[in-house]
GUTI-704355 format. One record per residue: residue in one letter; x, y, z of N, C-alpha, C in turn. Coordinates in steps of 0.02 Angstrom, whole numbers, plus 50000, padded with zeros to 5 digits. Example, Ala and Ser with C-alpha at 12.3 -4.5 7.8 and 13.67 -1.06 7.14 Angstrom:
2
a506604971650390506154977550390506604983550390/s506424988850354506844994750357506455000250394/
# end
This chain:
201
x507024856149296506394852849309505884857849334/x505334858649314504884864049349504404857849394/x504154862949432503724859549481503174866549504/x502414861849535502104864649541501804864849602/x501814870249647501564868849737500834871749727/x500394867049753499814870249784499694871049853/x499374876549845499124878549953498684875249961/x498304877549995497734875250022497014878650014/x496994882649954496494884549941496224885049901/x495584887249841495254885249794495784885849719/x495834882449701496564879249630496104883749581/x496624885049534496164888549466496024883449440/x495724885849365495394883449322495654878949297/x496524879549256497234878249214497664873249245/x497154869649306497664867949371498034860249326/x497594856749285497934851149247498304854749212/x498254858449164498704861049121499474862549153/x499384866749214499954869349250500484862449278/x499964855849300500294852249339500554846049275/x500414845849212500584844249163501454841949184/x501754835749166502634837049134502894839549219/x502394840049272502924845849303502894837349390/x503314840149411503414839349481502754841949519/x502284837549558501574841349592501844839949660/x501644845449711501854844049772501304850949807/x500714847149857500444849549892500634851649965/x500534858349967500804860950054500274858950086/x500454854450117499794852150194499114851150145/x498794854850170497854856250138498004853050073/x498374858150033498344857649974498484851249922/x498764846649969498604838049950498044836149944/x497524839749966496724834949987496524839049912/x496824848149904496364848649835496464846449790/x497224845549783497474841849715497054832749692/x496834831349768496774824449752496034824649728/x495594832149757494774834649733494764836149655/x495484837449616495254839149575495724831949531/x495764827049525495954822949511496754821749496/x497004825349519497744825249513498194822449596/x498664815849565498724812849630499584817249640/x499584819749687500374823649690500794817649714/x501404820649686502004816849699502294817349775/x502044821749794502294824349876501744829049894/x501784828649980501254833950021501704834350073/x501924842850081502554842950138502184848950182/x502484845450242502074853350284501934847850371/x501514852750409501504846550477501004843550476/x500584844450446499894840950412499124841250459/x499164848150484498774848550518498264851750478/x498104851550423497704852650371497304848350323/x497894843950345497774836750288497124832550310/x496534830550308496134825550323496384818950349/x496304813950382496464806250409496364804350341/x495874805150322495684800550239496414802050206/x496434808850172496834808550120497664806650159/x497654808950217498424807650251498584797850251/x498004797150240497914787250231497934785050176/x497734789450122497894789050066498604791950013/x498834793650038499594798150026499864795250071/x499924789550121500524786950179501044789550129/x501214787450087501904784150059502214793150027/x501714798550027502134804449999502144809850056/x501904807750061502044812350174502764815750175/x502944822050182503774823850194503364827850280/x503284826250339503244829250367503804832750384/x503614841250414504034845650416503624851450484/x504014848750542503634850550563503914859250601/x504314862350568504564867450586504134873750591/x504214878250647503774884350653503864889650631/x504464889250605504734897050577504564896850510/x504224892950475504064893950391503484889250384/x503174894150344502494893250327502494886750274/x501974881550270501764877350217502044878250162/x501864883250132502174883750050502974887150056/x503234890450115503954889250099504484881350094/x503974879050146504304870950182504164867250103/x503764867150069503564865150016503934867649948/x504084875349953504484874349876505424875149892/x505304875649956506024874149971506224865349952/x505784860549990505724853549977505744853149880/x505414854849851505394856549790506154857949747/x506314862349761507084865149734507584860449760/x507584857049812508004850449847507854846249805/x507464844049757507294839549726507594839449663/x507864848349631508334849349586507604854149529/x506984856149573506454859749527506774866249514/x506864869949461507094876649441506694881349412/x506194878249390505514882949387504884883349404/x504714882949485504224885049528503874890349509/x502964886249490502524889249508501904886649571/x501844893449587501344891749662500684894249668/x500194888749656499444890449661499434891749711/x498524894449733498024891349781498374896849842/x498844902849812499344904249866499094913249927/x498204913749884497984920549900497294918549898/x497024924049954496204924349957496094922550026/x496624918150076496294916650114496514921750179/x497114919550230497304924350269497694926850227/x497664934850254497924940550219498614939250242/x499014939050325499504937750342499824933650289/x499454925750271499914923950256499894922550174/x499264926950138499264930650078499824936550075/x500234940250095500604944550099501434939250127/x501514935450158501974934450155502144927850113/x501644924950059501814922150020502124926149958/x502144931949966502314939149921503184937649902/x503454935949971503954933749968504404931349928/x503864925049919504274920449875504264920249814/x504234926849787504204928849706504934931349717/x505024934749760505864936449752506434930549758/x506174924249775506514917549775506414915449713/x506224917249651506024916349582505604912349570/x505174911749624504294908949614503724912849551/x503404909649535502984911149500502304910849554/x501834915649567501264914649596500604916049543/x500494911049551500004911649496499274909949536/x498644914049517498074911449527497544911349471/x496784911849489496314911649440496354918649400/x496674925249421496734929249397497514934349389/x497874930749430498534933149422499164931649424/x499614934549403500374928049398500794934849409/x501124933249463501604938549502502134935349501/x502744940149474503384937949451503684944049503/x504394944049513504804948649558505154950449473/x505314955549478505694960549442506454960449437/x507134956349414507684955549450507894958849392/x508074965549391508654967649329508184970649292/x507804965749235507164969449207506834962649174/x506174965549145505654963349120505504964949054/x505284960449034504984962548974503994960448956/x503504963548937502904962948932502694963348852/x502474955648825502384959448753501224955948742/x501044961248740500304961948757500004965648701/x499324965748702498924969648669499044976548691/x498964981348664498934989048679498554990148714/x498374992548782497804993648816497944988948889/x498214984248882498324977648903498634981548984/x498234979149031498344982049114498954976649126/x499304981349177499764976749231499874983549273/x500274978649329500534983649394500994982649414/x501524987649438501994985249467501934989349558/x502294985349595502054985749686502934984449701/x502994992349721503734991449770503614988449848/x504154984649873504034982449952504774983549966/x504844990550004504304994250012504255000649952/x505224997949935505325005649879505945002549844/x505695004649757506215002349741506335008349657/x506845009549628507085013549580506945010949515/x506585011049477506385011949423506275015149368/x506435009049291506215013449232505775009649195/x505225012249183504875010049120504635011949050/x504625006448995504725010448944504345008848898/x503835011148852503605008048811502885007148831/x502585012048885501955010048939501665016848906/x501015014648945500695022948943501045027548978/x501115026449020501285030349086502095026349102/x502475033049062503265029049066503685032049131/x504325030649143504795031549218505415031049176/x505615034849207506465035349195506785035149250/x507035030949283507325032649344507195032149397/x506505033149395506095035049470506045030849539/x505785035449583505735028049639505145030049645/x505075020249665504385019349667504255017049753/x503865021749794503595017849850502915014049840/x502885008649892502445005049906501685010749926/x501225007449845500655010649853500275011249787/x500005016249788499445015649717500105019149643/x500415021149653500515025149590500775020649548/x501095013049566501305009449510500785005249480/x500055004249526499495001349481499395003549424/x498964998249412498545000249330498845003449268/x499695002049252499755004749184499515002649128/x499755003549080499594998849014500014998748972/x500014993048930500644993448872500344998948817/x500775001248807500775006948748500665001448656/x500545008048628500335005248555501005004748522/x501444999948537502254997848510501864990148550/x501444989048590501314980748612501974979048648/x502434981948663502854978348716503184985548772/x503364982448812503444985048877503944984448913/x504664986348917505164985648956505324989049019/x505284984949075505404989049156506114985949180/x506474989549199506964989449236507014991049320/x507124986349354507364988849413508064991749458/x508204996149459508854997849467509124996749535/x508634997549589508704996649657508074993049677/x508174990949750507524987849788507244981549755/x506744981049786506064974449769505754978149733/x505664973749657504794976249631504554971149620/x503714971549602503564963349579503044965149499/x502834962449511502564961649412501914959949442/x501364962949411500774959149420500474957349360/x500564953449304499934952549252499314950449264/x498814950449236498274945249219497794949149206/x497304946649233496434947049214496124956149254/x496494960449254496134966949274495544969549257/x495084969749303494364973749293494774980749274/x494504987549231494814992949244494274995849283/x494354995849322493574999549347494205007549401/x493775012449402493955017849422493575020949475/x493645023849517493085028149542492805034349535/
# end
């Protein structure tokens, strides 16, 4: 069953498309956007100190309060999610606002989340990847903090290498073969596709 968590902050564009067929379940806030953009979720889990009186009066009946301090909204939420029997989690609305907890929603790509926003969909790297794109076509890959790598089929290929956390795995591109195979041999990596400005300095 896939399912779809929103946060609490501005939803993309695709947000019907995404919540289509799937399981919808807003963390705290992110009940009031789903209900702004006309989509009524099946659940809103979290301690609801985000939630409005209106919409918390209007959702009585999908309320999972959760009122634990050691995990953030959207963990309490796609953990609640996967209890439900969801196996392919994606998570809007999950960046832009605090950086803290923009960075430790980072996380939950290595729990086999999908984070997706208006411009990007971050996958974790488990074993390897595959990228099949236009030639030219940007992505990045970001060790946390370091992890051993090969890539193949890129502009800028790796055999082996380790990668620390920092600029050198930004901005590759798929090579003129249109597909792209990365392997991770050790560590965390994560995948960044989407919408890249190339801008340089």
């Amino acid at each position: 069953m896939k399912a779809l968590v929103a946060g609490d902050r501005p939803l993309p564009a695709d947000i019907a498309e995404l919540a289509r067929d799937a399981l919808v379940v807003g963390a705290d806030g992110g009940g009031e956007r789903l209900l702004a953009a006309a989509i009524q979720p099946d659940a809103v889990v979290g301690d609801m100190d985000s939630l409005s009186v209106a919409a918390q009066t209007q959702l009585a009946d999908r309320l999972v309060r959760d009122d634990d301090p050691g995990r953030s909204d959207l963990e309490k939420t796609v953990a609640w999610a996967r209890a439900q029997g969801a196996d392919a989690i994606t998570v809007v609305s999950w960046s832009g606002g605090r950086l803290d907890h923009t960075l430790a929603a980072l996380a939950l790509a290595f729990e086999g989340v999908v984070l997706h926003d208006d411009r990007f969909r971050v996958t974790a790297v488990a074993g390897s990847a595959k990228i099949t794109a236009e030639p030219g076509t940007l992505f990045s890959l970001l060790a946390l903090p370091e992890a051993t790598i090969s890539v193949s089929g890129a502009r800028w290929e790796l055999a082996r290498e380790t990668l620390a956390m920092g600029a050198r795995g930004l901005h590759n591109e798929i090579g003129t073969g249109g597909r792209v195979r990365i392997e991770c041999h050790s560590g965390k990596l994560l995948l960044l596709e989407g919408n890249f400005q190339a801008l340089h300095d």
